[in-house]
C-alpha positions in Angstrom: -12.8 6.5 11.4 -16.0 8.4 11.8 -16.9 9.3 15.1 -20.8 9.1 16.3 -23.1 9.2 19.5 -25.0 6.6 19.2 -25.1 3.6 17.0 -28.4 1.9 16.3 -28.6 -1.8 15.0 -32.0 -2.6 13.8 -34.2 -0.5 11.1 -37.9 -1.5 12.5 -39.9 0.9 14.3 -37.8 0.7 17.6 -35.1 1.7 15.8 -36.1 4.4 13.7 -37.8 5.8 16.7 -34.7 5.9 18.6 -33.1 7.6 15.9 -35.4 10.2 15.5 -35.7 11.1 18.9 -31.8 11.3 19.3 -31.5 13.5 16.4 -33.9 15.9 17.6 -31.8 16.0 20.8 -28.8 17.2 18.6 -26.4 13.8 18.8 -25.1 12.5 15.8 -26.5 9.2 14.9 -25.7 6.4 12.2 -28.9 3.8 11.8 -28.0 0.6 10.5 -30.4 -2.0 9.0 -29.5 -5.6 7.3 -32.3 -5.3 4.7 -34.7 -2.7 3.9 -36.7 -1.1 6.8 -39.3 -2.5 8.0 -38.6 -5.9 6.5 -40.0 -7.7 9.2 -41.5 -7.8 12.1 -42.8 -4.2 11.7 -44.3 -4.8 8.1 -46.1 -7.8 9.6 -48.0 -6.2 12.3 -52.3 -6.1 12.2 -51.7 -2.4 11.6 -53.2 -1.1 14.6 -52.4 1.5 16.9 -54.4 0.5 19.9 -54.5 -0.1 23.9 -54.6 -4.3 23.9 -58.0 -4.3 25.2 -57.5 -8.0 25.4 -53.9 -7.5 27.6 -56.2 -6.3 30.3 -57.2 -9.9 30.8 -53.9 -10.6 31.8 -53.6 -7.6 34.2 -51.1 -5.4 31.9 -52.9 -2.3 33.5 -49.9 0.1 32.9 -49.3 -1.0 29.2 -52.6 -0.7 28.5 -53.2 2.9 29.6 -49.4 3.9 28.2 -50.2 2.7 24.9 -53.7 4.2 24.8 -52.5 7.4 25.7 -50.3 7.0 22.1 -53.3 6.5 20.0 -54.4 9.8 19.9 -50.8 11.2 20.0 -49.7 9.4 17.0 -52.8 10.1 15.5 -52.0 13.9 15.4 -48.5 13.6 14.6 -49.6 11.5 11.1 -52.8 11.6 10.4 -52.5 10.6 6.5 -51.2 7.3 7.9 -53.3 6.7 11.4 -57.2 7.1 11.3 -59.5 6.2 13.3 -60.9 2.5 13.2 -64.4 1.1 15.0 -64.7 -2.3 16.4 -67.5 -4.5 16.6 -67.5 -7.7 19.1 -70.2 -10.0 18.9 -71.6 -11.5 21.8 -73.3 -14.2 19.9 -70.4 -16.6 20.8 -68.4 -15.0 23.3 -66.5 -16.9 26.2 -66.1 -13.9 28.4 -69.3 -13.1 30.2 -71.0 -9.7 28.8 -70.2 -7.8 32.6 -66.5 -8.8 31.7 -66.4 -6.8 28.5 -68.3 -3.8 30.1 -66.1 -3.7 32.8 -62.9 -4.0 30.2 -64.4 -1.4 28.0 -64.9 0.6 30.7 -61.5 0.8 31.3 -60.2 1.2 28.0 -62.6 4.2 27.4 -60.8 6.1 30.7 -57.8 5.1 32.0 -55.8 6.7 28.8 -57.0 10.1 28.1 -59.2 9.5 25.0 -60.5 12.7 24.1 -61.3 12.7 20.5 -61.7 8.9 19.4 -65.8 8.2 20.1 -66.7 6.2 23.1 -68.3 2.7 23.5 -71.7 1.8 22.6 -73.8 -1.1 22.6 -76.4 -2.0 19.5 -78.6 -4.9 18.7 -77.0 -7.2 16.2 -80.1 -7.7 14.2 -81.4 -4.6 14.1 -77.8 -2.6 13.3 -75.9 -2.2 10.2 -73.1 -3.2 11.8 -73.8 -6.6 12.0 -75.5 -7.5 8.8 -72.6 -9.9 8.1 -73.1 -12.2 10.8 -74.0 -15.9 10.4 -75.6 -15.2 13.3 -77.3 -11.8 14.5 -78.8 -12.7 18.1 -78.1 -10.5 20.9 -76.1 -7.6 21.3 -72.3 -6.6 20.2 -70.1 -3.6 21.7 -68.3 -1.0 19.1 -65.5 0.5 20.5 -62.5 2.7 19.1 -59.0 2.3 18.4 -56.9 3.2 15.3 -55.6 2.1 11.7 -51.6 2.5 11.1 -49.6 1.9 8.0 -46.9 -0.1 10.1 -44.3 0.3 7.4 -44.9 3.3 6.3 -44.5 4.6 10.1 -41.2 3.2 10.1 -39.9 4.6 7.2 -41.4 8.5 8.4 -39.4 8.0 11.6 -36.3 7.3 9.6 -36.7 9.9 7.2 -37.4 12.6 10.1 -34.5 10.9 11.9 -32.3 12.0 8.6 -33.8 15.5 8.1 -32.3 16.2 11.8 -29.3 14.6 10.7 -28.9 11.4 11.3 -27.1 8.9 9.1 -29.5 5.9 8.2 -27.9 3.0 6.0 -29.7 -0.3 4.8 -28.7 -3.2 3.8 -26.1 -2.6 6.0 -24.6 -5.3 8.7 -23.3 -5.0 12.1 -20.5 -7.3 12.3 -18.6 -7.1 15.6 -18.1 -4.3 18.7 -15.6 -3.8 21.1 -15.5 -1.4 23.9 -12.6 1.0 24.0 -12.1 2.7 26.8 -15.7 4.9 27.1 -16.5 4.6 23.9 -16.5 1.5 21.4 -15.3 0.5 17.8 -17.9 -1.3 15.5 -17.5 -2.6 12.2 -20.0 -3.1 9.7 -20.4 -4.2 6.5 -22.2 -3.0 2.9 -21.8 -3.7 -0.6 -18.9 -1.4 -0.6 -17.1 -3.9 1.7 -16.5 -3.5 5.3 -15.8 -0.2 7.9 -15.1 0.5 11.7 -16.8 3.4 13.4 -16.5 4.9 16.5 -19.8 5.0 18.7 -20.3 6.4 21.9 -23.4 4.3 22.5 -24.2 1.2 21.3 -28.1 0.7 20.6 -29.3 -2.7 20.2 -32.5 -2.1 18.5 -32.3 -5.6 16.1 -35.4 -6.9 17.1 -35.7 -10.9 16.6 -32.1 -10.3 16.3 -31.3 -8.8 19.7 -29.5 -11.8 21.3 -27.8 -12.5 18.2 -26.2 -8.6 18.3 -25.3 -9.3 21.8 -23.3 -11.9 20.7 -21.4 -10.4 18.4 -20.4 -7.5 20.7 -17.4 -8.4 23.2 -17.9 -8.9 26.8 -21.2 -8.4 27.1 -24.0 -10.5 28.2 -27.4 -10.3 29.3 -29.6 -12.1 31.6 -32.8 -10.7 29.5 -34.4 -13.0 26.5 -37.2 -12.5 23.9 -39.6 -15.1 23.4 -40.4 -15.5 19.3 -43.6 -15.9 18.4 -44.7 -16.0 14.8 -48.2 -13.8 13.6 -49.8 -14.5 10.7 -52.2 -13.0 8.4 -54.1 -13.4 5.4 -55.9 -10.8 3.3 -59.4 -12.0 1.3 -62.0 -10.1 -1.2 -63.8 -7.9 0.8 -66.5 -9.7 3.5 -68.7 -6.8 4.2 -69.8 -3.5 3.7 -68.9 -1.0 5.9 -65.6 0.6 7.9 -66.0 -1.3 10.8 -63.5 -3.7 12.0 -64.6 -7.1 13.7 -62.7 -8.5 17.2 -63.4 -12.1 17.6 -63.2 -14.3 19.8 -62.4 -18.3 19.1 -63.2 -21.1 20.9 -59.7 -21.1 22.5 -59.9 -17.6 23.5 -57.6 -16.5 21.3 -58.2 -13.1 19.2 -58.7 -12.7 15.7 -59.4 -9.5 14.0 -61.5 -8.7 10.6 -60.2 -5.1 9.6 -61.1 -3.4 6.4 -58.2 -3.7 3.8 -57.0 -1.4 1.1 -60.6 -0.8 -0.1 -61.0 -4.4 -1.5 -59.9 -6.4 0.8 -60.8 -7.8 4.5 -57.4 -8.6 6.7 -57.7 -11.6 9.0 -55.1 -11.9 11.8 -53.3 -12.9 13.5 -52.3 -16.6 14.6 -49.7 -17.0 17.6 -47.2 -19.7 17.2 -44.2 -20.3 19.2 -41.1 -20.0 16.5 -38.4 -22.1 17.8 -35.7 -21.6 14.9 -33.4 -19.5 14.4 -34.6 -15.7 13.7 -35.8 -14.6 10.1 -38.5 -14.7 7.3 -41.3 -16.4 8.2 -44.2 -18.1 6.3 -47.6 -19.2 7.2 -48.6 -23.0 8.1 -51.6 -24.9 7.0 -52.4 -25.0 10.0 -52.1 -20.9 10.3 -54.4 -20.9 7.0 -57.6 -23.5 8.7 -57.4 -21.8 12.0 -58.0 -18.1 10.1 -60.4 -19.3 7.3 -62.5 -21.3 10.0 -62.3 -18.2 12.4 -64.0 -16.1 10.0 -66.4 -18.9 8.9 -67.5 -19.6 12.4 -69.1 -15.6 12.7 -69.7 -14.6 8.9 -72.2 -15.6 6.2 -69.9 -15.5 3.2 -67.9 -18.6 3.8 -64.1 -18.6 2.8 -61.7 -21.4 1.3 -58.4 -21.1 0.8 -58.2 -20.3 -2.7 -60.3 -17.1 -1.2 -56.7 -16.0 0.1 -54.9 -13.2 -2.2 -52.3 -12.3 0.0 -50.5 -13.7 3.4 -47.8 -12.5 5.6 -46.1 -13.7 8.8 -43.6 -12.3 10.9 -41.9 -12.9 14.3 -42.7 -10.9 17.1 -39.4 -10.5 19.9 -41.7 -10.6 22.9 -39.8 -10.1 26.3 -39.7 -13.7 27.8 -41.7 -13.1 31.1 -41.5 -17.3 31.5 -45.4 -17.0 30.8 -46.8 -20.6 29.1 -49.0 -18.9 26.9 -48.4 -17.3 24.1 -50.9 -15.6 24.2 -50.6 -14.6 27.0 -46.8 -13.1 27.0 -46.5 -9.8 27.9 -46.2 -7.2 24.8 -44.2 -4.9 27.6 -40.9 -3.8 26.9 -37.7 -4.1 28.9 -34.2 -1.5 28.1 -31.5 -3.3 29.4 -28.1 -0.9 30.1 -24.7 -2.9 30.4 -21.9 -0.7 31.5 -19.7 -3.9 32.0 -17.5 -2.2 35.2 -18.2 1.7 34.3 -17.2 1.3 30.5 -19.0 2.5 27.6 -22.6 1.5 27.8 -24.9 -1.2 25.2 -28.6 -0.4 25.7 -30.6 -3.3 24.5 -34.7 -3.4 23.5 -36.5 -6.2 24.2 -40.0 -6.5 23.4 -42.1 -3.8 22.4 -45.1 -3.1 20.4 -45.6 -0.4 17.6 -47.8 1.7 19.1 -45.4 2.4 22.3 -42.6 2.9 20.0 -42.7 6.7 20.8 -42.1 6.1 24.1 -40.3 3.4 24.1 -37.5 5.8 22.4 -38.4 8.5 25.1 -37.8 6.1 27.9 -34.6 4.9 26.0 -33.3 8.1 25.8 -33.6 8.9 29.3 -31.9 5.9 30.2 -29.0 7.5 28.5 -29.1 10.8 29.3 -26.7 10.7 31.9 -24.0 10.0 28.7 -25.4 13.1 26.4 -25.8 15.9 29.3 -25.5 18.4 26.4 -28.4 16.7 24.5 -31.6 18.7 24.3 -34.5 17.1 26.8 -37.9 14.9 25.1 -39.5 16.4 22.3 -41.6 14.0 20.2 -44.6 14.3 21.8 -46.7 16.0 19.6 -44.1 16.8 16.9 -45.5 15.8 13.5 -43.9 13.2 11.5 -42.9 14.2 7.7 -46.2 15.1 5.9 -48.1 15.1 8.8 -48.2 18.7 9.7 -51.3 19.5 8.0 -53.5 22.2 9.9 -55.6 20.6 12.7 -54.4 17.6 11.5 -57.6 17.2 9.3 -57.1 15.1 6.3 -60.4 15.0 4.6 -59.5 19.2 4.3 -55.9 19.0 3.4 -57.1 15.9 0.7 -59.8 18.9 -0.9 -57.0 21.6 -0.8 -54.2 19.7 -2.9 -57.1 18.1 -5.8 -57.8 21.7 -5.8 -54.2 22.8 -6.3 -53.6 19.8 -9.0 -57.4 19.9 -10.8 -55.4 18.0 -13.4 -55.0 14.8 -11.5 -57.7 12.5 -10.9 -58.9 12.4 -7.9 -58.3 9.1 -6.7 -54.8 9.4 -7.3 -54.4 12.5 -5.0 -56.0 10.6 -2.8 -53.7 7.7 -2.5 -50.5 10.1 -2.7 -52.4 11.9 0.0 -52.6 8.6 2.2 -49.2 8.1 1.4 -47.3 11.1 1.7 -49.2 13.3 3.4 -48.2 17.0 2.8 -45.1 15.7 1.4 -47.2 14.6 -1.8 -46.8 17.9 -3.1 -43.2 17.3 -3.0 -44.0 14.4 -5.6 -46.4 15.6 -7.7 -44.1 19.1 -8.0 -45.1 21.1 -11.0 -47.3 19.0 -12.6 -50.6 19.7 -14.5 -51.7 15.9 -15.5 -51.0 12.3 -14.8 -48.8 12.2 -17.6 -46.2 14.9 -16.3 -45.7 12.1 -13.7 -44.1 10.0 -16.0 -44.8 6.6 -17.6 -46.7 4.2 -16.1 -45.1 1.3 -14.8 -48.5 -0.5 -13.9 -52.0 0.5 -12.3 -51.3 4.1 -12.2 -47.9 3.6 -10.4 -46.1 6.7 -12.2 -42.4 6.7 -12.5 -42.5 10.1 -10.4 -43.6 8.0 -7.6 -40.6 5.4 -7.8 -38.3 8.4 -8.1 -39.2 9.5 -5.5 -39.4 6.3 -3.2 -35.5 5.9 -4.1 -34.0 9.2 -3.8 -36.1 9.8 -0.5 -37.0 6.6 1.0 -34.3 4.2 0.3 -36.2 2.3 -1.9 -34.3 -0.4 -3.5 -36.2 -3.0 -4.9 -39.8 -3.8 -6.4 -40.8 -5.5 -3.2 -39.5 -2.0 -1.1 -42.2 0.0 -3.6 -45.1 -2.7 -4.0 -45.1 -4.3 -0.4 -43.5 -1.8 2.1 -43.7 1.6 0.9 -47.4 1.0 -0.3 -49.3 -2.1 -0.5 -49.6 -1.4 -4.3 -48.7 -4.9 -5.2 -52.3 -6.1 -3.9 -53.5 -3.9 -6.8 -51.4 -3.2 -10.2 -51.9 -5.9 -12.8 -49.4 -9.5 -13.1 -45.9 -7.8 -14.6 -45.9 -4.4 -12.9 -42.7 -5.7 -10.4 -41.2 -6.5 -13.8 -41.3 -3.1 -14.8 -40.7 -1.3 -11.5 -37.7 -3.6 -11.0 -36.0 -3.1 -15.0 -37.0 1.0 -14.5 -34.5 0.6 -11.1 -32.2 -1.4 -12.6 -32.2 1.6 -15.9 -31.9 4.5 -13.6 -29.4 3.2 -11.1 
């Protein structure tokens, strides 16, 4: 029976940040996910790394200024995934009064540390580019700053760095069952290899929408802590106006919706909040979901939307920690670690609630919650340690992106680019030797080289079509109809 430190359920970003940050502390770790990583709730985020300026409406001062301390933190340690992002708000029809933004924005511009990300400013709707896709121009908006994240692709660099320290991270791999014995406890899970018991030290309940159900699959344990599930949609349309700036809009409800740029193309609306009341797992979007996003973005721009507009939606359910608040907008994105010891035995830690741009700190905290089991572990280190490709110098990427074209002159430039968003420095690692696009391989569809898949499977537990086209890149948005054909018979050939 192998013997481990720590045992992780749950592959999203709490999980693989745990991992990581237990590795680096020199404890041996085994990560185990049902499905792929990032499968759900942390592929279906609005890919932002930002403070909530909205959460300070509901008071969640020390949220707020913990996760906008992160921004620029994460934004050093992966810069080929995290950029900056501006953000327009309209005060044409705004329910909070304009002191109450100023006042919020204020806030949001001090109270974490921003140092690099620019600083509020006000403009004239009609007279600024920045709001020449209005319906309606009148008045003034605020621009302030937060940042872009590939969600899933943040997952999976935690996991890989999590392995390059030396932790053991299997998917599509089930926790079954755990039982304490004595200060330690037996676990068995389950693969398609059939089923094993290790031995854990630590039991980390990382699963996410999942995290009661875990609990009840581990002996004697219980917990007075719930998570609220509430499902977020999204739906991505042809592009609805020139420009990198993102909108933040506000309904008739006062509920949020966001218009980001998307994948060049595109325009991302999100996200709905809908209390989920079944049982945890994939999620789709309503009608309902659809007319409440399409009329959003109808009620502030001029190119009106229908919903055959729509060329891509997602929904996911968000474990929120169950604060007993009515509204769901209004539940707190706060996290709680719960510790059971269960009379001095060996101890369960158990996340509830969370948001991806704490996650960092979220494993911090977890890990010195735990500390007192691991005295020999090393002390907190991730602060400012890049994540895999992101230790380019100065963590400049529009330099690094001109140094590799001009190591590869061969490859267009475009595609360096994209490998470049992707990978980061680790792109050279994929593009290894070569001198043009064909050395890559063949291509499976819209420039998608067999290189690139290689390397998704022997590095990034890639497994499927969907793992390369939808979580490792968004590159089904953009190859033409048949590509996941072809990705999925190359697998299947080189398996």
């Amino acid at each position: 029976m192998d013997d481990y430190d720590l045992l992780i359920v749950g592959g999203g970003i709490n999980g693989a940040g745990i991992a990581r940050d237990a590795a680096g502390r020199g404890l041996k770790v085994l990560l185990v996910e049902q499905h792929d990583l990032a499968s759900h709730t942390s592929s279906a985020s609005t890919k932002l790394i930002h403070g909530g300026l909205r959460y300070l409406e509901y008071g969640e001062f020390r949220l707020v200024r913990e996760a906008l301390a992160e921004r620029e933190r994460l934004w050093a340690m992966a810069p080929h995934i995290i950029w900056p992002l501006r953000f327009v708000i309209p005060q044409t029809q705004s329910l909070r009064p304009a002191w109450m933004l100023r006042i919020g924005l204020f806030l949001y511009d001090h109270i974490g540390g921003r140092k690099k990300l620019p600083a509020t400013q006000t403009v004239a709707l009609d007279r600024s580019p920045l709001g020449a896709a209005l319906a309606d121009r009148r008045g003034r908006g605020f621009v302030y700053s937060d940042c872009w994240v590939e969600d899933s692709r943040l997952v999976v660099l935690n996991a890989m760095d999590a392995a390059e320290r030396g932790a053991e991270v299997r998917t599509h791999t089930r926790f079954l069952s755990a039982r304490r014995d004595g200060k330690g406890w037996i676990a068995t899970v389950s693969d398609a290899c059939g089923t094993r018991n290790v031995r854990a030290r630590v039991l980390v309940n990382a699963a996410g929408p999942w995290v009661a159900d875990v609990i009840g699959r581990v002996t004697d344990v219980r917990s007075e802590r719930r998570v609220r599930l509430v499902k977020g949609s999204h739906i991505v349309v042809p592009r609805l106006y020139d420009g990198d700036q993102a909108f933040f809009l506000q309904n008739p409800d006062r509920r949020i919706m966001f218009a980001i740029p998307y994948e060049g193309r595109f325009t991302l609306l999100g996200t709905t909040e809908e209390p989920w009341e079944g049982e945890a797992g994939p999620a789709t979007m309503s009608e309902r979901e659809t007319r409440y996003l399409l009329d959003g973005a109808n009620r502030y721009f001029r190119r009106q939307l229908g919903a055959a507009d729509i060329v891509w939606s997602y929904a996911g359910i968000r474990p929120l920690y169950d604060d007993n608040e009515g509204n769901a907008s209004a539940v707190t994105r706060d996290y709680v670690l719960d510790v059971d010891t269960q009379n001095d035995g060996a101890p369960i830690l158990s996340v509830f609630g969370g948001k991806i741009t704490t996650y960092r700190r979220l494993a911090e905290q977890a890990m010195k919650r735990l500390a007192p089991y691991f005295p020999q572990a090393a002390g907190a280190w991730t602060a400012g340690a890049p994540l895999p490709g992101g230790d380019m110098p100065d963590a400049d990427f529009e330099r690094f992106v001109d140094g590799l074209y001009a190591s590869y002159p061969g490859i267009p430039r475009a595609l360096i680019f994209r490998l470049a968003r992707a990978y980061g420095t680790r792109a050279v690692r994929l593009l290894g030797q070569a001198r043009s696009v064909e050395e890559l391989g063949e291509d499976l569809g819209g420039g998608l080289r067999a290189a690139e898949v290689d390397y998704l499977l022997s590095v990034e537990w890639a497994r499927s079509a969907e793992d390369v086209l939808f979580r490792r890149s968004k590159l089904g948005l953009h190859v033409p109809q048949g590509t996941a054909a072809r990705v999925e018979a190359y697998i299947t050939a080189i398996r």
